[in-house]
C-alpha positions in Angstrom: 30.3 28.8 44.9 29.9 28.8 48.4 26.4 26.7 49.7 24.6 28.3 52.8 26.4 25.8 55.0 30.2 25.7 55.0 30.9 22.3 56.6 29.1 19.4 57.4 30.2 17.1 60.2 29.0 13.5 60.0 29.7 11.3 63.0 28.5 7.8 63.4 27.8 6.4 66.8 27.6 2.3 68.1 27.4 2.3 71.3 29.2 5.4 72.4 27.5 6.9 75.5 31.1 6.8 77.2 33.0 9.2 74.6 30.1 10.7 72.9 29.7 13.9 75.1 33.7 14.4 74.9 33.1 14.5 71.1 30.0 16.5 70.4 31.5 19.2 73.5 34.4 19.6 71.8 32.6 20.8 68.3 30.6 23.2 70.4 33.4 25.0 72.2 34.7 25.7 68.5 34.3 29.2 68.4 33.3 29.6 64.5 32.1 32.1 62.5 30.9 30.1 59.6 28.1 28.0 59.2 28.2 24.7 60.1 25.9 21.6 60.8 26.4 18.5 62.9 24.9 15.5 61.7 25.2 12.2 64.1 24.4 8.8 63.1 22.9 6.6 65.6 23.8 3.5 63.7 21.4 0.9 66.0 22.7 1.4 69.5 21.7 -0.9 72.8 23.0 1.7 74.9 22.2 5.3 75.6 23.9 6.7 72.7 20.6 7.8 71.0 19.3 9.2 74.0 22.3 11.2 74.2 21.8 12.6 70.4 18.7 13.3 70.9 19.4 15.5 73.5 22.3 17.6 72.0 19.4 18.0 68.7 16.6 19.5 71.1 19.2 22.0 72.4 21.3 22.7 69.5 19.5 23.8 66.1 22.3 22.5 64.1 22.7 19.6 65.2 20.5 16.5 63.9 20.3 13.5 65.5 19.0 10.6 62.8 19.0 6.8 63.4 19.4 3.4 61.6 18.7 -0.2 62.2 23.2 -1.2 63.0 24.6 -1.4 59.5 28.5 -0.7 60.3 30.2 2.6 60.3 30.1 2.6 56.1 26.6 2.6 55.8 26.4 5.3 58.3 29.0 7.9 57.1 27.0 7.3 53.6 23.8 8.4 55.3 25.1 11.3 56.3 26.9 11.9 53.0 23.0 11.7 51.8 21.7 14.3 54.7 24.8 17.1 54.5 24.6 20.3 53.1 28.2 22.0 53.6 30.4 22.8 50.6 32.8 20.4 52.6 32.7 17.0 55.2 34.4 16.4 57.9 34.3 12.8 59.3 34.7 12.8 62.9 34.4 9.3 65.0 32.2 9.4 68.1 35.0 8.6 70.8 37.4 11.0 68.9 37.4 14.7 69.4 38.8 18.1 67.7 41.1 20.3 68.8 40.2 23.8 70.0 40.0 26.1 67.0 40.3 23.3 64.5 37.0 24.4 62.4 37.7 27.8 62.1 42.0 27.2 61.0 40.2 24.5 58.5 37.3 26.8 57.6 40.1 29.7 56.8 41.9 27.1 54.3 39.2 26.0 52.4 39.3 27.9 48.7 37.4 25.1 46.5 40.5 22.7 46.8 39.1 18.6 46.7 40.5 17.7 50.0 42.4 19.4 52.1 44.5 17.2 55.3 46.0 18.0 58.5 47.9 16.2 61.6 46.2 14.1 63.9 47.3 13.5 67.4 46.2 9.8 69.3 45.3 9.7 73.0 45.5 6.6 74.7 42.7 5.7 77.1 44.4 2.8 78.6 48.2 5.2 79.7 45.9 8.6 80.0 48.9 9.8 77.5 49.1 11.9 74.0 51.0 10.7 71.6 52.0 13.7 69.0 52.0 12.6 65.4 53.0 15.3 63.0 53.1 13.4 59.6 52.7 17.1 57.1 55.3 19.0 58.1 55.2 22.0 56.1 52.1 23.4 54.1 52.1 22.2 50.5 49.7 22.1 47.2 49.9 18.6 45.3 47.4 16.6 43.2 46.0 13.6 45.1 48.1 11.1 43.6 51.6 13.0 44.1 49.8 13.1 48.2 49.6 9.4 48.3 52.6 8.6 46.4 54.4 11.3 48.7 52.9 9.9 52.4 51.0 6.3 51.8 54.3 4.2 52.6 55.8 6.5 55.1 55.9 4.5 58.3 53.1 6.8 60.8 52.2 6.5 64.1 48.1 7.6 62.9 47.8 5.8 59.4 47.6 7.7 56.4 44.2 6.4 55.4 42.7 7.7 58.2 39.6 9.5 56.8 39.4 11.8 59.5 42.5 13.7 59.1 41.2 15.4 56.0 38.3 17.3 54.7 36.6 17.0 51.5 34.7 18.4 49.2 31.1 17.3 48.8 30.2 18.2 45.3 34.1 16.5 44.3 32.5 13.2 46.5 29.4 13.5 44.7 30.8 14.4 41.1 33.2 10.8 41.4 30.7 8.9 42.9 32.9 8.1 46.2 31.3 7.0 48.9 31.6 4.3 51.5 31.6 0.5 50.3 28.9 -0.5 53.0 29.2 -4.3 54.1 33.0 -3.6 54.4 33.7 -2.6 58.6 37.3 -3.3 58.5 39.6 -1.5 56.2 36.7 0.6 54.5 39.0 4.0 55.3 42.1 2.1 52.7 39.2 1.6 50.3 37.7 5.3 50.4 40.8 7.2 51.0 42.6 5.5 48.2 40.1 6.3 45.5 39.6 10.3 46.7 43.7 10.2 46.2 43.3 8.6 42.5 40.5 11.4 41.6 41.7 14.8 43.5 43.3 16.8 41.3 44.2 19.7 44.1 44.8 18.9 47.5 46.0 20.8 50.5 48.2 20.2 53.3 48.2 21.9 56.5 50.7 21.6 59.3 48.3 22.2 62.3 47.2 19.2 64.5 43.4 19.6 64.2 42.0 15.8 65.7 42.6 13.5 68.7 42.3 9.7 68.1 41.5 8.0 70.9 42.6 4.7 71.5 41.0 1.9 74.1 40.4 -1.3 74.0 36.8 -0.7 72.7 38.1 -0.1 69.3 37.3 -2.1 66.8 41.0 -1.8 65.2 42.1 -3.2 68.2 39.9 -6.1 68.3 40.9 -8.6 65.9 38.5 -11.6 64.0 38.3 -13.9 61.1 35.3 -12.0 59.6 37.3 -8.7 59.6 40.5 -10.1 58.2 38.3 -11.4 55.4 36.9 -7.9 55.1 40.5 -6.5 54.7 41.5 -8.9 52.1 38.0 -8.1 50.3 39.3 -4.7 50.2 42.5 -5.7 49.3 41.0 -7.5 46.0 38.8 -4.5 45.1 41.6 -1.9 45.1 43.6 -4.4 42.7 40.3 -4.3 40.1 40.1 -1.0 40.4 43.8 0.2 40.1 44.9 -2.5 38.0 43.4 -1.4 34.5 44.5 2.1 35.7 47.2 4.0 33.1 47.4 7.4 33.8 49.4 7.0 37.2 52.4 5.7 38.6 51.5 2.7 40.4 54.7 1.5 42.2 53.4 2.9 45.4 49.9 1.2 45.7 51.0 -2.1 44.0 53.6 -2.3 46.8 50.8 -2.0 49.3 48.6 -3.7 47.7 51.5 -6.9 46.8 52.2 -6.6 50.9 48.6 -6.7 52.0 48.3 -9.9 49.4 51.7 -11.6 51.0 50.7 -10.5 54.7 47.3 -12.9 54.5 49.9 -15.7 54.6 52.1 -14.3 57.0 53.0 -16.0 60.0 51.5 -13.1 62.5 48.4 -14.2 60.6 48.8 -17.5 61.0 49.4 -17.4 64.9 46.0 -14.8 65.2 43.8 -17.7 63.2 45.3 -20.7 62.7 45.6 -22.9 59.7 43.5 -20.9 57.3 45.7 -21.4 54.1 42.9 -23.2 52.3 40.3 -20.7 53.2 42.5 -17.3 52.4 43.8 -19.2 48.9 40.0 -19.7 47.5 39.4 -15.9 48.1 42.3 -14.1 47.4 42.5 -13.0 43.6 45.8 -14.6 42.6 46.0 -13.0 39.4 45.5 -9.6 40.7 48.0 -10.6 42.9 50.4 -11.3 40.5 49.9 -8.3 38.8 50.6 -6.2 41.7 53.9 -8.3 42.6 55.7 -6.1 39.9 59.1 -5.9 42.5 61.3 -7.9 42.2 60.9 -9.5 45.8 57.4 -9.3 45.9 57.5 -11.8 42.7 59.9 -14.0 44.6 56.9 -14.3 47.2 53.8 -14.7 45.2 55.7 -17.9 43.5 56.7 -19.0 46.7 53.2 -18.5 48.5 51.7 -20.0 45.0 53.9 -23.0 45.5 53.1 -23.6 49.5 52.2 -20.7 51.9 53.9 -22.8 54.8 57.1 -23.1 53.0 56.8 -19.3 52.7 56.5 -18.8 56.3 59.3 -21.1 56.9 61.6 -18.7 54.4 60.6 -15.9 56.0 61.3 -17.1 59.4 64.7 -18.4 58.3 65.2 -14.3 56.6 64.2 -13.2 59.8 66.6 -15.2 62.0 70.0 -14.4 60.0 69.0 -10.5 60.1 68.9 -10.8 63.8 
């Protein structure tokens, strides 16, 4: 099956008249020879960002331009999951860009697999420097889980749950029911890339270095709050429900991650960033799926330990810290 459009690019836009041109310029230099649509999210922008949209649409006749009242990047990507017509999506964020040729290598690799993922590289606005991050090294086939057990806990400079450093499948998105969890605007990538790994069964990896992630201190990754923590451990919690009564995987990997993202709440870096929280974090954090995700035998030692007193865990910790230095 091939549908009249190969790929669909969604990109959501807040307020991204700097970086926006950057981004939709470097999709039209692609030189493709496929069809492909560009649909861009104006996701209730004070700025010029709209203007800017609508401009590229007049010109370009596949490009669309749509806007929404400002709902958070979740509920945008969804509406252009609800507007796309290519066999697959590619996520692109508005003050990111591609790299020259990267539809047509990704377009050339695309054979009905569920996702297929490549290298990213990060830019950073602040230094005016690349930073090269080649995670894939060589050019595999795996199942989505054997990709997440194989790269989730591998220390990387861009993070594995990136959505942007893959492409998926539409009708595989549509046929699990994966989409965004809107309401979520911190951590929603974990969420959504965790859940495509637990339901493709044939995934691709390929070695080029097909994005640019650009860093500044814009970002809302780099512009920490209390709401957004509490969105992270919200995500935390639904991972746990949804992998917990899971049996047909192995689930070291993700309990590990999940166990750490329970046990870093407490931590002392998060202590420092907002203060004497304990209270607050302990009345939403799910200790029982905690607990059940503690399956290590250190990360048991810690959930008793935070269970007892999470500031006599951060004094253990600082004490573990100090005789490894």
């Amino acid at each position: 099956f091939r549908s009249c459009t190969d790929i669909s690019i969604i990109i959501p836009a807040y307020n991204a008249e700097s970086f926006l041109p950057k981004c939709l310029d470097s999709i039209l230099l692609q030189s493709c020879s496929f069809a492909y649509e560009v649909i861009c999210i104006n996701d209730g922008s004070t700025d010029g960002t709209l203007s800017i949209l609508d401009s590229y649409a007049a010109k370009y006749p596949h490009f669309k331009a749509l806007s929404q009242d400002n709902k958070g990047m979740s509920a945008a990507r969804n509406r252009g999951l609800q507007e796309a017509s290519g066999e697959y999506v590619l996520f692109v964020d508005s003050d990111d860009w591609l790299s020259d040729g990267a539809l047509d290598i990704i377009h050339n690799e695309t054979h009905g697999q569920d996702v297929i993922c490549f290298n990213a590289s990060i830019f950073s606005e602040d230094t005016n420097t690349f930073i090269h991050s080649k995670n894939i090294d060589e050019r595999q086939n795996l199942s989505g889980w054997e990709y997440y057990n194989r790269f989730a806990l591998v220390p990387q400079k861009v993070h594995f749950v990136c959505v942007w450093q893959r492409i998926y499948n539409r009708i595989f998105l549509i046929d699990n029911d994966i989409s965004f969890a809107e309401g979520i605007f911190r951590a929603e990538d974990n969420l959504f890339t965790s859940i495509v790994c637990y339901y493709a069964h044939s995934v691709s990896l390929i070695t080029e270095v097909l994005y640019v992630y650009r860093i500044h201190s814009k970002s809302i990754t780099h512009n920490p709050s209390w709401e957004r923590m509490l969105q992270g451990l919200e995500v935390t919690n639904r991972l746990a429900k949804f992998f917990i009564p899971k049996n047909n995987i192995d689930k070291r990997a993700v309990f590990k991650i999940l166990a750490s993202d329970y046990i870093n709440f407490f931590s002392e870096e998060t202590f420092k960033l907002y203060g004497d929280k304990d209270k607050e974090i302990s009345k939403l954090v799910d200790f029982e799926m905690f607990r059940k995700t503690a399956v290590s035998p250190r990360h048991r030692f810690l959930y008793y330990l935070i269970k007892v007193s999470p500031t006599l865990f951060r004094a253990y910790s600082k004490l573990v810290k100090k005789l490894r230095q």
